[in-house]
Biopython code that builds the backbone (N, CA, C, O; Angstrom):
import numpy as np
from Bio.PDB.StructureBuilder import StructureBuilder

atoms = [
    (1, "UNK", "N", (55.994, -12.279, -61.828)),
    (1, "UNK", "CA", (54.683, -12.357, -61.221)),
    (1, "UNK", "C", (54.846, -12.073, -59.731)),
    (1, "UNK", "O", (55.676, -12.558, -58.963)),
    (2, "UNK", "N", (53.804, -11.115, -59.462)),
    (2, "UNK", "CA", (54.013, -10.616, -57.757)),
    (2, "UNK", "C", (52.896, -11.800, -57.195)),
    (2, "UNK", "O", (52.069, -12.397, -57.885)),
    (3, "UNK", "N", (53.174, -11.963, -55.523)),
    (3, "UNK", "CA", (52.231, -12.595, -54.842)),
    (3, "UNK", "C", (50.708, -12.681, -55.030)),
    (3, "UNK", "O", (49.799, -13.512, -55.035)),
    (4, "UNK", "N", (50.958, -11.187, -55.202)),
    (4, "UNK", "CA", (48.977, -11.897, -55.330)),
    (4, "UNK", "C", (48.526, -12.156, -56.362)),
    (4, "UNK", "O", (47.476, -12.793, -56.432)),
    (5, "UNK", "N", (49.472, -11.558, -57.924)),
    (5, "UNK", "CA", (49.493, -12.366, -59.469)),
    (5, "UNK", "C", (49.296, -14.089, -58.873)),
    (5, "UNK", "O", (48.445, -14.821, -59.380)),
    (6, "UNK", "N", (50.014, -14.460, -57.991)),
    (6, "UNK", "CA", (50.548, -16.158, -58.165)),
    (6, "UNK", "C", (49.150, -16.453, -57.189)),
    (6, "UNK", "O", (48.704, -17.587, -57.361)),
    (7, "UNK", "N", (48.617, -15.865, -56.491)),
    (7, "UNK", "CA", (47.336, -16.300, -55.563)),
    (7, "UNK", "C", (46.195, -16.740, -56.306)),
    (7, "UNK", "O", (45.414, -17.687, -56.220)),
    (8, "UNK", "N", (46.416, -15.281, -57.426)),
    (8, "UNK", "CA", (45.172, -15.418, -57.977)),
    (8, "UNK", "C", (45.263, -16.725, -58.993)),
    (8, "UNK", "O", (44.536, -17.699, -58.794)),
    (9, "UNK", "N", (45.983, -16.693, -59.837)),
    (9, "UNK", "CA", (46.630, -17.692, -61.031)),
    (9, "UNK", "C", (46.352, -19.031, -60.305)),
    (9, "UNK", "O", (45.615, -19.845, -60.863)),
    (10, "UNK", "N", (47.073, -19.403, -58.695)),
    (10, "UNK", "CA", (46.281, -20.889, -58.163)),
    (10, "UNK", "C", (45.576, -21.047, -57.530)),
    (10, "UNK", "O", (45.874, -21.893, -56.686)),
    (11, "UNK", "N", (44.218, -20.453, -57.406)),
    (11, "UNK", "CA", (43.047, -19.882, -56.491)),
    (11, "UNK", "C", (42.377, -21.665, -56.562)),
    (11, "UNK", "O", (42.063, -22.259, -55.530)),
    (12, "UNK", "N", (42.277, -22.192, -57.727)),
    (12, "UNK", "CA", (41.410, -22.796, -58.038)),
    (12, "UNK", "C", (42.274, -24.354, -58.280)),
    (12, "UNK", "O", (41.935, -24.972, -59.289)),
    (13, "UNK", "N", (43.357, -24.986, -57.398)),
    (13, "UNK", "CA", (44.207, -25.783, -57.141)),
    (13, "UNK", "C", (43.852, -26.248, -56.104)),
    (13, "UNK", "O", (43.483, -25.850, -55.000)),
    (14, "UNK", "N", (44.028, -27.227, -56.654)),
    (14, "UNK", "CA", (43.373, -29.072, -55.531)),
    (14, "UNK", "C", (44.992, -29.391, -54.840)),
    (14, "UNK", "O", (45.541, -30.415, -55.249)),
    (15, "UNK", "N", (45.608, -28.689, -53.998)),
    (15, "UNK", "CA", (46.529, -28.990, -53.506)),
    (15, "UNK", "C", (46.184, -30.236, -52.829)),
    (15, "UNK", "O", (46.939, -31.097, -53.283)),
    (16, "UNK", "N", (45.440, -30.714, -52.002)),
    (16, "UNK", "CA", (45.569, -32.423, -51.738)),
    (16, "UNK", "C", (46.085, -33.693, -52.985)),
    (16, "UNK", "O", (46.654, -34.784, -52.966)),
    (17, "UNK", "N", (45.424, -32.668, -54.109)),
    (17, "UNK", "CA", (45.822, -33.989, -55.548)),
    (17, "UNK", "C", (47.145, -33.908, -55.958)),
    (17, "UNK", "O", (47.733, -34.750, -56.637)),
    (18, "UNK", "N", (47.744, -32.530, -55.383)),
    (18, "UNK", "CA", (49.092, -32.327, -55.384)),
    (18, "UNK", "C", (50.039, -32.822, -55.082)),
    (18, "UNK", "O", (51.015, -33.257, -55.694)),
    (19, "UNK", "N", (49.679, -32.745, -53.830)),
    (19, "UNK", "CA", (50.506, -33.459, -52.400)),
    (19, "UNK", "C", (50.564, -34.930, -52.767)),
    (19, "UNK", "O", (51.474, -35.591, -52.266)),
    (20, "UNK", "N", (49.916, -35.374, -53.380)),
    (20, "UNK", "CA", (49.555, -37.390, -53.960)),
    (20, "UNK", "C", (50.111, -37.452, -55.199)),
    (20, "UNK", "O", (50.298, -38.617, -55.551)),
    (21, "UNK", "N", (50.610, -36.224, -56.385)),
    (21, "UNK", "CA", (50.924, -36.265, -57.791)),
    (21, "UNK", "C", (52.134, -36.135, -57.361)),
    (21, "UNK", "O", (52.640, -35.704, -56.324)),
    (22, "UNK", "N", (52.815, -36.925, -59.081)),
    (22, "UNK", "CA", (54.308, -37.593, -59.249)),
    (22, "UNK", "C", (54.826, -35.970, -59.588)),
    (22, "UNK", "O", (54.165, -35.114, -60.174)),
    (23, "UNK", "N", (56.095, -35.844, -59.079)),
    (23, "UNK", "CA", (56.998, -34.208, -59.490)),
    (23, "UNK", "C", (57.118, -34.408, -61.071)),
    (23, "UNK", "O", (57.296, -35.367, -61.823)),
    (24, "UNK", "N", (56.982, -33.406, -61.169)),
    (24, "UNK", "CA", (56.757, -32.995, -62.929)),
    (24, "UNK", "C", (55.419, -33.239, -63.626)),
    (24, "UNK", "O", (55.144, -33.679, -64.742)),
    (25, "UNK", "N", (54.686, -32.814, -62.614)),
    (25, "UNK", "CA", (53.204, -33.140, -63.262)),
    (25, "UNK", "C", (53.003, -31.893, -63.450)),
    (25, "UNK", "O", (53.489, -30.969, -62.797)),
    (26, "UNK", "N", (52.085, -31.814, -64.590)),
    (26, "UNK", "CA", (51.988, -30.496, -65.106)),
    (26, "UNK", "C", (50.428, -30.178, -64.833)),
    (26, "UNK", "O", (49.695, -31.123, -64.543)),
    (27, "UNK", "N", (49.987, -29.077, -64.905)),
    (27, "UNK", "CA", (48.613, -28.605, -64.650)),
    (27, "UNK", "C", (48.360, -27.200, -65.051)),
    (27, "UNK", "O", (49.115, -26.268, -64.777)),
    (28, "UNK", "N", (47.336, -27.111, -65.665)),
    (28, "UNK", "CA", (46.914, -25.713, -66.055)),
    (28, "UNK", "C", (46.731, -24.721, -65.283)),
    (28, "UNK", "O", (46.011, -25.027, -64.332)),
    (29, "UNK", "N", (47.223, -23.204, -65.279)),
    (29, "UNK", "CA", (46.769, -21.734, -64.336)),
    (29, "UNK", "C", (46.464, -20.986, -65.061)),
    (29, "UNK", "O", (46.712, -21.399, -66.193)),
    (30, "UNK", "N", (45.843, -19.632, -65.064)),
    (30, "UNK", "CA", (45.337, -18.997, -65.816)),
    (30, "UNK", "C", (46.482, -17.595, -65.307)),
    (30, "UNK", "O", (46.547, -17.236, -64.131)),
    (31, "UNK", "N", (47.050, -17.148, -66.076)),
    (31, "UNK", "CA", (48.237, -16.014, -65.769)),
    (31, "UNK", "C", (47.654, -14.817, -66.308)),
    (31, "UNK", "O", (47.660, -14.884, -67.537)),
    (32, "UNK", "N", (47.065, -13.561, -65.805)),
    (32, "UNK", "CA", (47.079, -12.333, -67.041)),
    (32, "UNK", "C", (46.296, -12.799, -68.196)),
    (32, "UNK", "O", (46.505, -12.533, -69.379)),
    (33, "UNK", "N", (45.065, -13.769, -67.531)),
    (33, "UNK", "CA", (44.042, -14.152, -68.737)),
    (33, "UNK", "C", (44.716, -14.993, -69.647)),
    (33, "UNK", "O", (44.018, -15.055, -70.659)),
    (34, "UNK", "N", (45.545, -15.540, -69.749)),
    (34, "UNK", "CA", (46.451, -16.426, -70.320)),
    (34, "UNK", "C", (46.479, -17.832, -70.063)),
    (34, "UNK", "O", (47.363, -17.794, -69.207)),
    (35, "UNK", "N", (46.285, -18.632, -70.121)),
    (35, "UNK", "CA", (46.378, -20.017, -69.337)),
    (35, "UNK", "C", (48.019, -20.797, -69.975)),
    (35, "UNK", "O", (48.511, -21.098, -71.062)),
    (36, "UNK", "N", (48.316, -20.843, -68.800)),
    (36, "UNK", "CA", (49.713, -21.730, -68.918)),
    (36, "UNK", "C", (49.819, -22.676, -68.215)),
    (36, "UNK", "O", (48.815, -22.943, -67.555)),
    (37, "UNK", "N", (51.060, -23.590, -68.044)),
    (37, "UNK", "CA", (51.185, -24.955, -67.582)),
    (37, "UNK", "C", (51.875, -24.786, -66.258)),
    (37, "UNK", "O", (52.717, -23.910, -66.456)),
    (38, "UNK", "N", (51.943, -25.180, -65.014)),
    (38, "UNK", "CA", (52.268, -24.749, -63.719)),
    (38, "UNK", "C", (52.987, -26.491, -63.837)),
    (38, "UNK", "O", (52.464, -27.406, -64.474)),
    (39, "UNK", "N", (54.141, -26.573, -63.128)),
    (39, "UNK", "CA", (54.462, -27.519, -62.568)),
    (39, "UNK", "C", (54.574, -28.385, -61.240)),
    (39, "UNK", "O", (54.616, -27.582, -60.308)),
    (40, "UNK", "N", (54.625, -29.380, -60.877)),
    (40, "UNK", "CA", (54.875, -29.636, -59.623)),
    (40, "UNK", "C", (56.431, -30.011, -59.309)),
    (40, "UNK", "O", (56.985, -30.977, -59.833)),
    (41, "UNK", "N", (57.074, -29.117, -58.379)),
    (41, "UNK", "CA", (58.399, -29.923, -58.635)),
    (41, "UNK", "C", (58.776, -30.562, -57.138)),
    (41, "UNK", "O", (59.860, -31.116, -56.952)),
    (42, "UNK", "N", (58.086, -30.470, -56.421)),
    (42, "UNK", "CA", (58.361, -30.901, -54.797)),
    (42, "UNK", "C", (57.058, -31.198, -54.479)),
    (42, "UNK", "O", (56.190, -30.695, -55.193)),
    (43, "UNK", "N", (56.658, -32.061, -53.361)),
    (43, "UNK", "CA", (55.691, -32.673, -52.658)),
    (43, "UNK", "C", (56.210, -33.291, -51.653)),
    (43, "UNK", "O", (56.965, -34.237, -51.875)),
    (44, "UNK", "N", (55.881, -32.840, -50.158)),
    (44, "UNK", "CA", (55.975, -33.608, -48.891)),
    (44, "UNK", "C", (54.879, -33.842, -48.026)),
    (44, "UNK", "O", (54.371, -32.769, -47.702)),
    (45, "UNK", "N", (54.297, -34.850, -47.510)),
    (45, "UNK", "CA", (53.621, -35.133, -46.642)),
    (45, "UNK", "C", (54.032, -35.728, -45.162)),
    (45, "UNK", "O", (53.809, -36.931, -45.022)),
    (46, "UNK", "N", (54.453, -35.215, -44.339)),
    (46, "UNK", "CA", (55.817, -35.437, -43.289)),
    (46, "UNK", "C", (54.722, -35.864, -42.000)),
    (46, "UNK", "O", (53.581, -35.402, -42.015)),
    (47, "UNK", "N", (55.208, -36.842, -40.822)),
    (47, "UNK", "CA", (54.524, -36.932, -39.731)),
    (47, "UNK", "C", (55.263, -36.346, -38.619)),
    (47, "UNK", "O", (56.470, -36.579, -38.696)),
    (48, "UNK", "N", (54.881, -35.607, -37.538)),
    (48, "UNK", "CA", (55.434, -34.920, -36.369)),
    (48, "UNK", "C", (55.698, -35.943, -35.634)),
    (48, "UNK", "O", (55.598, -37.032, -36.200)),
    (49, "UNK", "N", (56.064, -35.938, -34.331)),
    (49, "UNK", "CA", (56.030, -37.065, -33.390)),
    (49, "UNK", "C", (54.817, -37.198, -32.565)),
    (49, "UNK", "O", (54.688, -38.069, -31.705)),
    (50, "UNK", "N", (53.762, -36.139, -32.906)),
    (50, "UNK", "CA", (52.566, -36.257, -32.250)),
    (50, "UNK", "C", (51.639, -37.075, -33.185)),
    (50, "UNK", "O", (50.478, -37.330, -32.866)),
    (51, "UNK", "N", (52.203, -37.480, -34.367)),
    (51, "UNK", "CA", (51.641, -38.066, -35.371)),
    (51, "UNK", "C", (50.421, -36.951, -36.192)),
    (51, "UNK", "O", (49.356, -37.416, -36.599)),
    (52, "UNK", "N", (50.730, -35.619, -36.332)),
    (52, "UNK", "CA", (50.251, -34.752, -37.227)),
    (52, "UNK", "C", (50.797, -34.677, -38.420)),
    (52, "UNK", "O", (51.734, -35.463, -38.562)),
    (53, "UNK", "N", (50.547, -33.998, -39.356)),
    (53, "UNK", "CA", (51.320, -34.359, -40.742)),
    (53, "UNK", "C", (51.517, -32.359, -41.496)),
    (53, "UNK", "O", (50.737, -31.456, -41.802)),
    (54, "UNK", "N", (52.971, -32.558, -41.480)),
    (54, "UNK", "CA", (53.195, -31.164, -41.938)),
    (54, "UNK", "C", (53.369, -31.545, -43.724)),
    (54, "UNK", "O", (53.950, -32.412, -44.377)),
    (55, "UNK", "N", (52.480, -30.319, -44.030)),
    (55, "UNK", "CA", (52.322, -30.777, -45.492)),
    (55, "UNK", "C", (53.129, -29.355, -46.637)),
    (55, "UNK", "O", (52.920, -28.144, -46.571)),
    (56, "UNK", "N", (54.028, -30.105, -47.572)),
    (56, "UNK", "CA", (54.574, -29.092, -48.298)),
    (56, "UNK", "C", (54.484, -29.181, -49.884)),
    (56, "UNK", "O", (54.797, -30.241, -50.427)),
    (57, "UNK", "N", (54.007, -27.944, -50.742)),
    (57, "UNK", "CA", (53.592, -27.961, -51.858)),
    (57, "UNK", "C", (53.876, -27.394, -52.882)),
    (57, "UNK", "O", (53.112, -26.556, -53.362)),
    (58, "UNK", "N", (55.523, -27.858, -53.686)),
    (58, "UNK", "CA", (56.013, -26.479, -54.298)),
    (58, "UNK", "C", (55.524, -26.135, -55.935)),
    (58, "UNK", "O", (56.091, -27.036, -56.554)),
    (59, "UNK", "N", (54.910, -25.456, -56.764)),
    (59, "UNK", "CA", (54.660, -25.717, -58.086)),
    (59, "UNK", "C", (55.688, -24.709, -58.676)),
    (59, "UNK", "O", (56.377, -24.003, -57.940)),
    (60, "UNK", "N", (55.777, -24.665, -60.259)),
    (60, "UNK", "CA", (56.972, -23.541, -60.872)),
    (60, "UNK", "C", (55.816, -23.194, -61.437)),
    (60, "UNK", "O", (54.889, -23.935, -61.764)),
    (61, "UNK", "N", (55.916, -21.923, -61.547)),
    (61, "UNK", "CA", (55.006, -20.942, -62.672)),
    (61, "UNK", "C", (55.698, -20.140, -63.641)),
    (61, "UNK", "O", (55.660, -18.915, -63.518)),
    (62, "UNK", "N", (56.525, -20.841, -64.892)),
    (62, "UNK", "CA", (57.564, -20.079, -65.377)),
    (62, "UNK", "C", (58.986, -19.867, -64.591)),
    (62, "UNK", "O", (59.602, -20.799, -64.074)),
    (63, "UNK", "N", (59.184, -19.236, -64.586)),
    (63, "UNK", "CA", (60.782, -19.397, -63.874)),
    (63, "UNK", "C", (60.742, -19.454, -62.192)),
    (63, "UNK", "O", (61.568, -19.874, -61.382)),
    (64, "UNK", "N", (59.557, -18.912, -62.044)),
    (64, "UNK", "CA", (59.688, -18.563, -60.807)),
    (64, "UNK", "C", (58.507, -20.347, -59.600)),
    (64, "UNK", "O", (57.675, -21.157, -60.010)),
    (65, "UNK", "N", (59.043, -20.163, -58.382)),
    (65, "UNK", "CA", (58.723, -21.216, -57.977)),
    (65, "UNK", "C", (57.722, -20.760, -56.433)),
    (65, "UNK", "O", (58.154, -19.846, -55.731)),
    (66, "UNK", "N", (56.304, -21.544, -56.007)),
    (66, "UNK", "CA", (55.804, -20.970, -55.296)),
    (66, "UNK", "C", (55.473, -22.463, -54.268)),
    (66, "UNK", "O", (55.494, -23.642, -54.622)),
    (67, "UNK", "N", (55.150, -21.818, -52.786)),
    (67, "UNK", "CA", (55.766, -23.302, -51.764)),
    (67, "UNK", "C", (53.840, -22.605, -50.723)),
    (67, "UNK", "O", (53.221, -21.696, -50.171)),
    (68, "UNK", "N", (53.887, -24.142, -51.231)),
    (68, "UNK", "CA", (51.766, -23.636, -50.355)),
    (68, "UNK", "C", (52.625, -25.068, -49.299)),
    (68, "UNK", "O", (53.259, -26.082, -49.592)),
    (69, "UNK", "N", (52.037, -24.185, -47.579)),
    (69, "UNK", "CA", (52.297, -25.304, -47.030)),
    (69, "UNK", "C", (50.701, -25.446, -46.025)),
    (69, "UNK", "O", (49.564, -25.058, -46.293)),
    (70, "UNK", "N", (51.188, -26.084, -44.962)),
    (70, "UNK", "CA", (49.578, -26.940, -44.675)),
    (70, "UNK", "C", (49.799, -27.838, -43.647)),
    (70, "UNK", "O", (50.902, -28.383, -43.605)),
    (71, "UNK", "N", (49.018, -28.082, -42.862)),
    (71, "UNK", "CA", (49.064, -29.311, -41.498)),
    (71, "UNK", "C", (48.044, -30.141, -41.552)),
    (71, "UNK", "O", (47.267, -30.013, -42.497)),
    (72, "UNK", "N", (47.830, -31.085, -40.645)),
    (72, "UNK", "CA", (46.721, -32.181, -40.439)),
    (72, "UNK", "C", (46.662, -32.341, -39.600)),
    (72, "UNK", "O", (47.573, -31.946, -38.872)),
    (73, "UNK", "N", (45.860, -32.845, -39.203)),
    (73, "UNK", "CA", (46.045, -33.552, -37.783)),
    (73, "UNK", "C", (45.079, -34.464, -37.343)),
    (73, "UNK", "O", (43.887, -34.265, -37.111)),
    (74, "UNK", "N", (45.613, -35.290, -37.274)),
    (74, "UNK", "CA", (45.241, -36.983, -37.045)),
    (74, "UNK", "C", (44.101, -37.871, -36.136)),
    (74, "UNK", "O", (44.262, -38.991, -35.653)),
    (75, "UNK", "N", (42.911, -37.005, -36.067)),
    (75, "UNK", "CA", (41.808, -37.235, -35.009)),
    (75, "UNK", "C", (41.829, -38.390, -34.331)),
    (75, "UNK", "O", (41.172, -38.544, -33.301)),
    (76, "UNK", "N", (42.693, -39.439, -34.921)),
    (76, "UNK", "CA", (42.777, -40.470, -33.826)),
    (76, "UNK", "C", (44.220, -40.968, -34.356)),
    (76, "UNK", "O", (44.606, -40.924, -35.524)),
    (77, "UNK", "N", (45.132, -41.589, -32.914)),
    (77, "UNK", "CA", (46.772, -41.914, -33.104)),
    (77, "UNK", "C", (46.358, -43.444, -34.117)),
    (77, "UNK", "O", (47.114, -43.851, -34.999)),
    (78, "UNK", "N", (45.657, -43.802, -33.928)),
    (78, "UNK", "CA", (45.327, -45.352, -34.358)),
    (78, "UNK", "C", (44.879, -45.274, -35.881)),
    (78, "UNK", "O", (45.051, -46.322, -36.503)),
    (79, "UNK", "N", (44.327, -44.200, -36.594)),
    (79, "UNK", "CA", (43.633, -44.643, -37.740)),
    (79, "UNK", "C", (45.124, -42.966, -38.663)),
    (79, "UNK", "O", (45.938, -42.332, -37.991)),
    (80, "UNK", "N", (44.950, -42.852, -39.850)),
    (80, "UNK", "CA", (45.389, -42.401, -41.074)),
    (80, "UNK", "C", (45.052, -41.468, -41.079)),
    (80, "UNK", "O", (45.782, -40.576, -40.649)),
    (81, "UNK", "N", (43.525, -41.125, -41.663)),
    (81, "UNK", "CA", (42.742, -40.180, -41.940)),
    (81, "UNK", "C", (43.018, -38.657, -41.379)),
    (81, "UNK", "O", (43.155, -38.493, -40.167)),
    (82, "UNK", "N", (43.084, -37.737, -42.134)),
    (82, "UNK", "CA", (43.135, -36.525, -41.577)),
    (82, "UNK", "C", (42.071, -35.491, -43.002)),
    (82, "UNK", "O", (41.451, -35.917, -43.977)),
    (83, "UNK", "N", (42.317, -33.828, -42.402)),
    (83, "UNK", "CA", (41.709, -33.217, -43.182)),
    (83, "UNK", "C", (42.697, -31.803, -43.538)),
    (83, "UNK", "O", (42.839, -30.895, -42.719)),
    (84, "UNK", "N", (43.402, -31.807, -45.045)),
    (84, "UNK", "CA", (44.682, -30.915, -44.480)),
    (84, "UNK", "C", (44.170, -29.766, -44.544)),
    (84, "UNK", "O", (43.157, -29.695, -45.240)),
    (85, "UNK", "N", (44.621, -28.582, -43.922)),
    (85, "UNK", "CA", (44.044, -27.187, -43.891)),
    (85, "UNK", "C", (45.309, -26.696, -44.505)),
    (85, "UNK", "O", (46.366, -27.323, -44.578)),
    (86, "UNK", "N", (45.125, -25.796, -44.829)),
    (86, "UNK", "CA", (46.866, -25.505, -46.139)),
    (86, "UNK", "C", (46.735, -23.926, -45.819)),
    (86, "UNK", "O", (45.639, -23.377, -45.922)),
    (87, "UNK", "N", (47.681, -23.345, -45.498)),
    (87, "UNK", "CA", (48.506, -22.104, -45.120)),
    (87, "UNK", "C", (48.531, -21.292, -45.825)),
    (87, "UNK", "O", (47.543, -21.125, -46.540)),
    (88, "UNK", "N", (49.679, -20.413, -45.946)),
    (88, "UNK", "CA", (50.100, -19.344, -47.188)),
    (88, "UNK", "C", (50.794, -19.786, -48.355)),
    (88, "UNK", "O", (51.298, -20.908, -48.362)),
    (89, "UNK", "N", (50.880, -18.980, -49.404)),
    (89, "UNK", "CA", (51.772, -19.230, -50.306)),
    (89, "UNK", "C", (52.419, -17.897, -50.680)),
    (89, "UNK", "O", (51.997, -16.757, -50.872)),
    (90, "UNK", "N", (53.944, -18.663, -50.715)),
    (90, "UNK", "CA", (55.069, -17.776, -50.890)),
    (90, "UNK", "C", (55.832, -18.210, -51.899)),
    (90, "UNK", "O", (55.715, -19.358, -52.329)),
    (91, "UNK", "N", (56.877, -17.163, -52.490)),
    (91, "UNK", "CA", (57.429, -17.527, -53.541)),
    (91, "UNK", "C", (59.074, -17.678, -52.481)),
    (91, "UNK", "O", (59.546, -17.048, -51.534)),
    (92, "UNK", "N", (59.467, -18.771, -53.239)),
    (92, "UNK", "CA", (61.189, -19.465, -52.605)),
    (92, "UNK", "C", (61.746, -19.910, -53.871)),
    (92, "UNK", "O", (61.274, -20.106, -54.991)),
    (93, "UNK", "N", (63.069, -20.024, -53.263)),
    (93, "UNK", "CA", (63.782, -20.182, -54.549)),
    (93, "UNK", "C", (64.687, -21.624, -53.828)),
    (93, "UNK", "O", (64.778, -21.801, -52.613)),
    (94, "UNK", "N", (65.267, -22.508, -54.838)),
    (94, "UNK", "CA", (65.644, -23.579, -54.591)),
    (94, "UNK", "C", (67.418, -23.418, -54.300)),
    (94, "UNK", "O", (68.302, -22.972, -55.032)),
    (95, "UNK", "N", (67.467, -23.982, -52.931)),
    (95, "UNK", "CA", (68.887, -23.699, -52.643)),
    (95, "UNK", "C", (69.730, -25.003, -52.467)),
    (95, "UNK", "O", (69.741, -25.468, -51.327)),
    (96, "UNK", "N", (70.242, -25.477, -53.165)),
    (96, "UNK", "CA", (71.414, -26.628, -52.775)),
    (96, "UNK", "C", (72.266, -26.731, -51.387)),
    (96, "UNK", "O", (73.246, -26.057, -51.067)),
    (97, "UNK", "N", (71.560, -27.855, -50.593)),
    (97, "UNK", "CA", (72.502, -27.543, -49.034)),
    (97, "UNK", "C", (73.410, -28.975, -49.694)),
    (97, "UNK", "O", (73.006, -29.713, -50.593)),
    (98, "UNK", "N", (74.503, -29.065, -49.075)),
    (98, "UNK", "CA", (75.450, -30.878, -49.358)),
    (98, "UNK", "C", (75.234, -31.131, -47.609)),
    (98, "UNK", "O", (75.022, -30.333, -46.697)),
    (99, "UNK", "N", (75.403, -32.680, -47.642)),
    (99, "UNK", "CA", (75.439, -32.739, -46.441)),
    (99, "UNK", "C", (76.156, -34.419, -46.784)),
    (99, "UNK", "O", (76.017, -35.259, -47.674)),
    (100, "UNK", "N", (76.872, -34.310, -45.661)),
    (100, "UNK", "CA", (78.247, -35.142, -45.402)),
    (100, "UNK", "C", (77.427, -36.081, -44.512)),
    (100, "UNK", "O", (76.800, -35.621, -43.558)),
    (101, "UNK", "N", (77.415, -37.604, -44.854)),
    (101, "UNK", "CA", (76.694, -38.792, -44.102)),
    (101, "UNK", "C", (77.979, -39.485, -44.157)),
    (101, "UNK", "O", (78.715, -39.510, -45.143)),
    (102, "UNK", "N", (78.218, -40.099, -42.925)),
    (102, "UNK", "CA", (79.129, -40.906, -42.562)),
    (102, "UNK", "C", (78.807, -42.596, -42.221)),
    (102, "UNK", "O", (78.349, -43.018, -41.160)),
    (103, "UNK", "N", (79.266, -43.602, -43.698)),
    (103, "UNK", "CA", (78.515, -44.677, -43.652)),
    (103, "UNK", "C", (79.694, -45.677, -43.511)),
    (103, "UNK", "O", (80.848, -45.486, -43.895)),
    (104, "UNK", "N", (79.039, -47.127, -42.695)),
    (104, "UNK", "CA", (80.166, -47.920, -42.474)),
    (104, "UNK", "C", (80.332, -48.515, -43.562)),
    (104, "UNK", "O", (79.522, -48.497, -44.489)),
    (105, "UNK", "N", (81.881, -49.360, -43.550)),
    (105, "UNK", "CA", (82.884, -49.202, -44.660)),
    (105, "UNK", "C", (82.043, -51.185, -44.238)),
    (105, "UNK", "O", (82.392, -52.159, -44.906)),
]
sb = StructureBuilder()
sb.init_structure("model")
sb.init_model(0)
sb.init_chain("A")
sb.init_seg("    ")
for serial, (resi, resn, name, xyz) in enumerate(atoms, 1):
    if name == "N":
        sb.init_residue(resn, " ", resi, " ")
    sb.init_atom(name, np.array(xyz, "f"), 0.0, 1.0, " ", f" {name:<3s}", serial, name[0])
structure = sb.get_structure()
């Protein structure tokens, strides 16, 4: 599936219910008039130090995996509430980094 196959297929995705759903939640797309099951396999809702919130949204569509990302921003430092506005979507592929933490004995 090319980019704008995968645009069109999640045109109609509540990425906020995303961003709040458990990984491996499954949800319906419509592929080539086809309807299939899209997964969620990543969800981040991250705060900046300005207290904005960078938002990340990865689903699988068959083998292949697509990453909708998105910001907020926090109309007041004191209260939660924001309204996320969500970006592009691109297709990424999942890369294994290791990383060496050094903990006392």
């Amino acid at each position: 599936m090319n980019l704008s196959e995968a645009q069109k297929a999640l045109r109609f995705v509540d990425w906020g219910t995303l961003l709040e759903a458990e990984e491996g939640t499954t949800f319906p797309v419509t592929v080539n008039n086809e309807v299939v099951n899209a997964t969620l396999v990543f969800s981040e809702d991250k705060a900046d130090e300005d207290y904005d919130q960078n938002l990340t949204v990865v689903v699988k569509i068959g083998d292949q995996l697509w990453r909708k990302t998105g910001w907020g921003n926090v109309g007041s430092h004191c209260y939660g509430d924001y309204e996320p506005s969500w970006g592009s979507l691109a297709e990424v592929v999942a890369t294994p980094k290791y990383v060496t933490i050094y903990e006392d004995l």
